[in-house]
N, C-alpha and C positions, 0 to 999 in steps of 0.2 A: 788629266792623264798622268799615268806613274810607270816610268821605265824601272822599275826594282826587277831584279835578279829573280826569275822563273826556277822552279824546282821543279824539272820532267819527271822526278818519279810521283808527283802529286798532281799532275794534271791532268784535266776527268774531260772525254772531248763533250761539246755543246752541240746542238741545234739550229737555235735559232742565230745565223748571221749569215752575209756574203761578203764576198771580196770586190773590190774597189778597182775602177782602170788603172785609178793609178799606183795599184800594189798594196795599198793596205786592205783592213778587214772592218765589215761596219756589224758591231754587234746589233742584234734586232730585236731585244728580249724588252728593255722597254724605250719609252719614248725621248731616251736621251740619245741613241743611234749613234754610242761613241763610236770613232774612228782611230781606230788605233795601226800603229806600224807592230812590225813583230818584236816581240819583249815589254811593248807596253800595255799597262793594266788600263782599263777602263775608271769612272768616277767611283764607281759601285768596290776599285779596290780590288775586287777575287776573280772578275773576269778579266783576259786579259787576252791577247796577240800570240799566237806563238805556231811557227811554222806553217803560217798559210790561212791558218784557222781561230777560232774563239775557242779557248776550253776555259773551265773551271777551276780554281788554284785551291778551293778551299771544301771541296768533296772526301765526307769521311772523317773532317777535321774540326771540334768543336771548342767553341767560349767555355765549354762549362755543363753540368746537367745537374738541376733540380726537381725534383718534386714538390708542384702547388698543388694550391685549391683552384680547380677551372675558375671561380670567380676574379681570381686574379690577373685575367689575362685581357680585359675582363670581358665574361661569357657569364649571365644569370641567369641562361634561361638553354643552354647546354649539358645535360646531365647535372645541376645542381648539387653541391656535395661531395662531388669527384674528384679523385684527385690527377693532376694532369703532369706528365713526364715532359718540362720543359728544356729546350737547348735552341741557341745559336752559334753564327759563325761570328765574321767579323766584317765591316765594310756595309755599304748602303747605298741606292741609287739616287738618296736624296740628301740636298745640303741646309741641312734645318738648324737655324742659329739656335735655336731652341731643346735638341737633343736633349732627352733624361736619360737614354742609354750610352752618351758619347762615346766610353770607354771603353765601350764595344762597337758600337756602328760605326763611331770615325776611327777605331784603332786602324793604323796601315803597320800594325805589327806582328808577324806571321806566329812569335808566340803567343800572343792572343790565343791561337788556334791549338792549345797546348793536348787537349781531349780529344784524343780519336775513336770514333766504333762507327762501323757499318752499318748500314739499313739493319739486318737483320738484329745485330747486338743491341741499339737501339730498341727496337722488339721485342726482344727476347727479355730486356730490363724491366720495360715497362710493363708487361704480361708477371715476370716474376714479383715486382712491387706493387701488384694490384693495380698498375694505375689503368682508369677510363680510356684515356686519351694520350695521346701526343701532340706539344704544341712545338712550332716553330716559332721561335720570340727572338728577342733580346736586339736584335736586327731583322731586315724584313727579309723573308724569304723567299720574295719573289727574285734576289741573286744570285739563289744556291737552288733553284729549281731543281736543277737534275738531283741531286741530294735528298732537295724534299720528297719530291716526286717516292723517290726510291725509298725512302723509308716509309712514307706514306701506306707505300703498294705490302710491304714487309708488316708492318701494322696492322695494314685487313686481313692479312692472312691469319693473325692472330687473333682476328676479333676485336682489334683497339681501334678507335678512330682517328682521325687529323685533324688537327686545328692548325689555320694561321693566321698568324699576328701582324697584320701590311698595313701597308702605308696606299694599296693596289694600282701604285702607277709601272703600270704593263703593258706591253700591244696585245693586240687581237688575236694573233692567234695564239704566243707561248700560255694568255690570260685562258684559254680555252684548254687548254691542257693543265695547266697548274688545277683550277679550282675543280676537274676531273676527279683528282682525287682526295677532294678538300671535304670533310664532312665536316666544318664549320668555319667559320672567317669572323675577327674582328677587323674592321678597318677602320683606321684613323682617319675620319675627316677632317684635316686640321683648320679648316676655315673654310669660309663660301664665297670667298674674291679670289680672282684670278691675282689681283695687289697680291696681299698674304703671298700666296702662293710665288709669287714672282721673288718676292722683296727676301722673304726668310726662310724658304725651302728650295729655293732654288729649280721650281720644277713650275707645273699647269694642275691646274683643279679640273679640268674640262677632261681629261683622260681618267682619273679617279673617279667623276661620277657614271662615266661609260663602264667603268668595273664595276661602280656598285649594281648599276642596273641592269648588269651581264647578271652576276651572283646572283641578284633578287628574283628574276624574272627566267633565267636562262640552265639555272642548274639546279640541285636540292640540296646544295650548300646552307648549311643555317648561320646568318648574317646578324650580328651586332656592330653598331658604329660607336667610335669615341671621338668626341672631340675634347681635347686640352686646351680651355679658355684662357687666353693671354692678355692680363689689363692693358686696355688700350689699345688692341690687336685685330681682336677677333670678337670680343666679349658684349661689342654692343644690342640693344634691344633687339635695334632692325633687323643685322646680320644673322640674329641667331631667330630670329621668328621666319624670315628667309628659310634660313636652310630647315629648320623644324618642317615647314611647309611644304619647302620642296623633296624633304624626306618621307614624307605623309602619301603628298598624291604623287610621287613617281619611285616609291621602294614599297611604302603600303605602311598602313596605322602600328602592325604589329612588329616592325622593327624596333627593335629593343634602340636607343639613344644613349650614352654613358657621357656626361662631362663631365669634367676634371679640373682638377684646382692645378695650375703652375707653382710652379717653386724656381728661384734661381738659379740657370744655369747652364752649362756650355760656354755661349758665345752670347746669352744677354741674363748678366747676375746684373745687369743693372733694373733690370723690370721687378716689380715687388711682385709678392706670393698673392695670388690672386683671393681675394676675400672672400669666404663662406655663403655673404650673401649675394654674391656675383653667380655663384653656383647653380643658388637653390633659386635663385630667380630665372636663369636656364629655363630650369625644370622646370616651371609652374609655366613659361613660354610655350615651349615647345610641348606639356600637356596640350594647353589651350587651343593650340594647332592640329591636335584632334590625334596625337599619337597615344598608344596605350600603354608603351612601358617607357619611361624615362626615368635615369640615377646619376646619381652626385658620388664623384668621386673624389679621395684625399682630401675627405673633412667630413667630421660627425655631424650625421645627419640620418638620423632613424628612419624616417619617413622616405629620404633619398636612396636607403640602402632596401628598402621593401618592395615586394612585387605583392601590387593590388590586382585583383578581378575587374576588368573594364568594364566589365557588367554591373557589379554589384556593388563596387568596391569593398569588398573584403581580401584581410591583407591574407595573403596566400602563401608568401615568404618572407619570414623576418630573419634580416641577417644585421650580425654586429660584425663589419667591418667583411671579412671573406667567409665568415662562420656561418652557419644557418642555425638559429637559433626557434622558429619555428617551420611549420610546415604544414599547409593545408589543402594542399593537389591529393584527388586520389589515383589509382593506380593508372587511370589512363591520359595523367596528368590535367584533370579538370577540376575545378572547382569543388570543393566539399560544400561550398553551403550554396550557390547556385545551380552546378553543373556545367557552368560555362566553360570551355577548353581556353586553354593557358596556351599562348603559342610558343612554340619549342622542340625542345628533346630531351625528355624527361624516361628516367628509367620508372619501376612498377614503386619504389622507394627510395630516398634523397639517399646522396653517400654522406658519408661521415667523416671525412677526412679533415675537418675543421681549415683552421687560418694554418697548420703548420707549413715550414718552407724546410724541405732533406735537399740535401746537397750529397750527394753520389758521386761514385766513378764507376766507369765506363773504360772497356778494351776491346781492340776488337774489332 
């Protein structure tokens, strides 16, 4: 909990909490059920106490706003090509000694927050800059829901879509409203023990796989998962044949899979960069477990950057790194030399916006 100094002209009211017998307020957004007196902020940092109630400190107020390649979020089987209008706030409802975004998930610095624009300006960017989508990254935004939400909703109207980039530990019901109006999710699974989960994120894996299989099964959100393999963490044979498995028969073969190489840093530079072949032996796992798209990420790996035909295997996307470098889906994104449908969301031809990363401003 963080008693810092509340700005009422920036306070956005919330939903999901109630009040307490004993005078405080219990936020209810996800399964850490802070309890806060009035003037203190919650773990997540932007929610916080104030006059009875939960609002939002950090509505309308951004880290930052880039244009990527939807690959980079990573989404390979989401409009491919596309280029995606990304932004976050600041703050996070999990404590992951492991952060590659700390700078922004653990800032408790309000200038962090230095980018402001509205749902609509937002919109109105990404529609002017061509871009596909809209992602909410850089921190997870299932803390700034009412924000997302609302740009989200500003977005369809223009025809752009939503993406988010979570970590999905939420309750039940705010998780039923967020992914409303989510036309796509990656979520981080960072590991498959409740250990991991206790020891270095400071949270439960048992609520995370309840979101996945909300999303899978329960909306028409299009789902990719990432896990960041940590030597000696999470990265062993069993663990990840596990979870490959239990990503198979309880999310479905066509869940796309992305792991990911670690690099030192936050709060454990003492763990070394996870080895290439720690990666691609992932992959060839959790193939084996009967999934159909699985990739290697932060390390050269051709074969780990491709999307094969589970039919036939022919390679259908060759990307170098975010780029797409080939392309063999036809318009109704099927297969050119089988006909087998590729599963996804695929427009009638790939976009082009390659690996570039624009950096914008934003008013408003």
């Amino acid at each position: 909990m963080s008693d810092l100094a509340l700005e009422p002209d920036r306070l956005h009211p919330t939903e999901y909490w109630h009040r307490l017998p004993d005078g405080r307020v219990q936020c209810d957004l996800c399964p850490r059920a802070c309890r806060m007196q009035d003037g203190q902020r919650g773990l997540c940092f932007v929610r916080a106490a104030h006059d009875g109630a939960v609002v939002l400190t950090s509505y309308g107020r951004s880290s930052g706003f880039c244009i990527d390649p939807i690959e980079k979020k990573p989404l390979n089987h989401f409009y491919p090509g596309s280029s995606v209008l990304s932004f976050g706030t600041a703050g996070c409802n999990l404590a992951c000694k492991f952060c590659q975004n700390w700078d922004i998930s653990k800032s408790r610095e309000t200038d962090t927050l230095a980018a402001a624009a509205g749902p609509r300006a937002i919109a109105d960017a990404a529609a002017v800059h061509g871009c596909r989508s809209v992602a909410f990254t850089y921190n997870d935004p299932i803390i700034f829901h009412e924000y997302a939400i609302d740009v989200a909703a500003a977005c369809h109207e223009r025809g752009i879509a939503s993406v988010a980039v979570t970590a999905g530990y939420v309750c039940a019901a705010p998780r039923r409203d967020f992914f409303r109006h989510m036309d796509a999710a990656n979520v981080d699974l960072k590991a498959f023990t409740e250990d991991f989960y206790r020891r270095l994120t400071g949270a439960s894996l048992a609520p995370v796989l309840e979101t996945l299989e909300y999303i899978a099964h329960e909306t028409s959100t299009w789902l990719e998962l990432t896990c960041l393999l940590i030597p000696g963490c999470n990265d062993s044979a069993g663990e990840i044949e596990a979870m490959s498995r239990w990503v198979c028969e309880r999310l479905g073969p066509d869940v796309p899979l992305h792991f990911s190489a670690f690099h030192p840093d936050w709060k454990m530079r003492d763990i070394p960069p996870t080895p290439p072949a720690t990666v691609k032996e992932a992959r060839r796992i959790a193939l084996a477990q009967g999934l159909h798209y699985v990739y290697t990420g932060n390390i050269e790996d051709r074969s780990g950057d491709a999307t094969q035909c589970h039919a036939c295997g022919a390679v259908v996307i060759q990307r170098a790194w975010y780029e797409l470098e080939a392309y063999a889906l036809d318009a109704g994104g099927c297969c050119t030399t089988c006909g087998t449908p590729c599963a996804g969301r695929f427009d009638a031809a790939p976009g082009r916006w390659g690996r570039r990363r624009q950096p914008i401003h934003l008013s408003g």
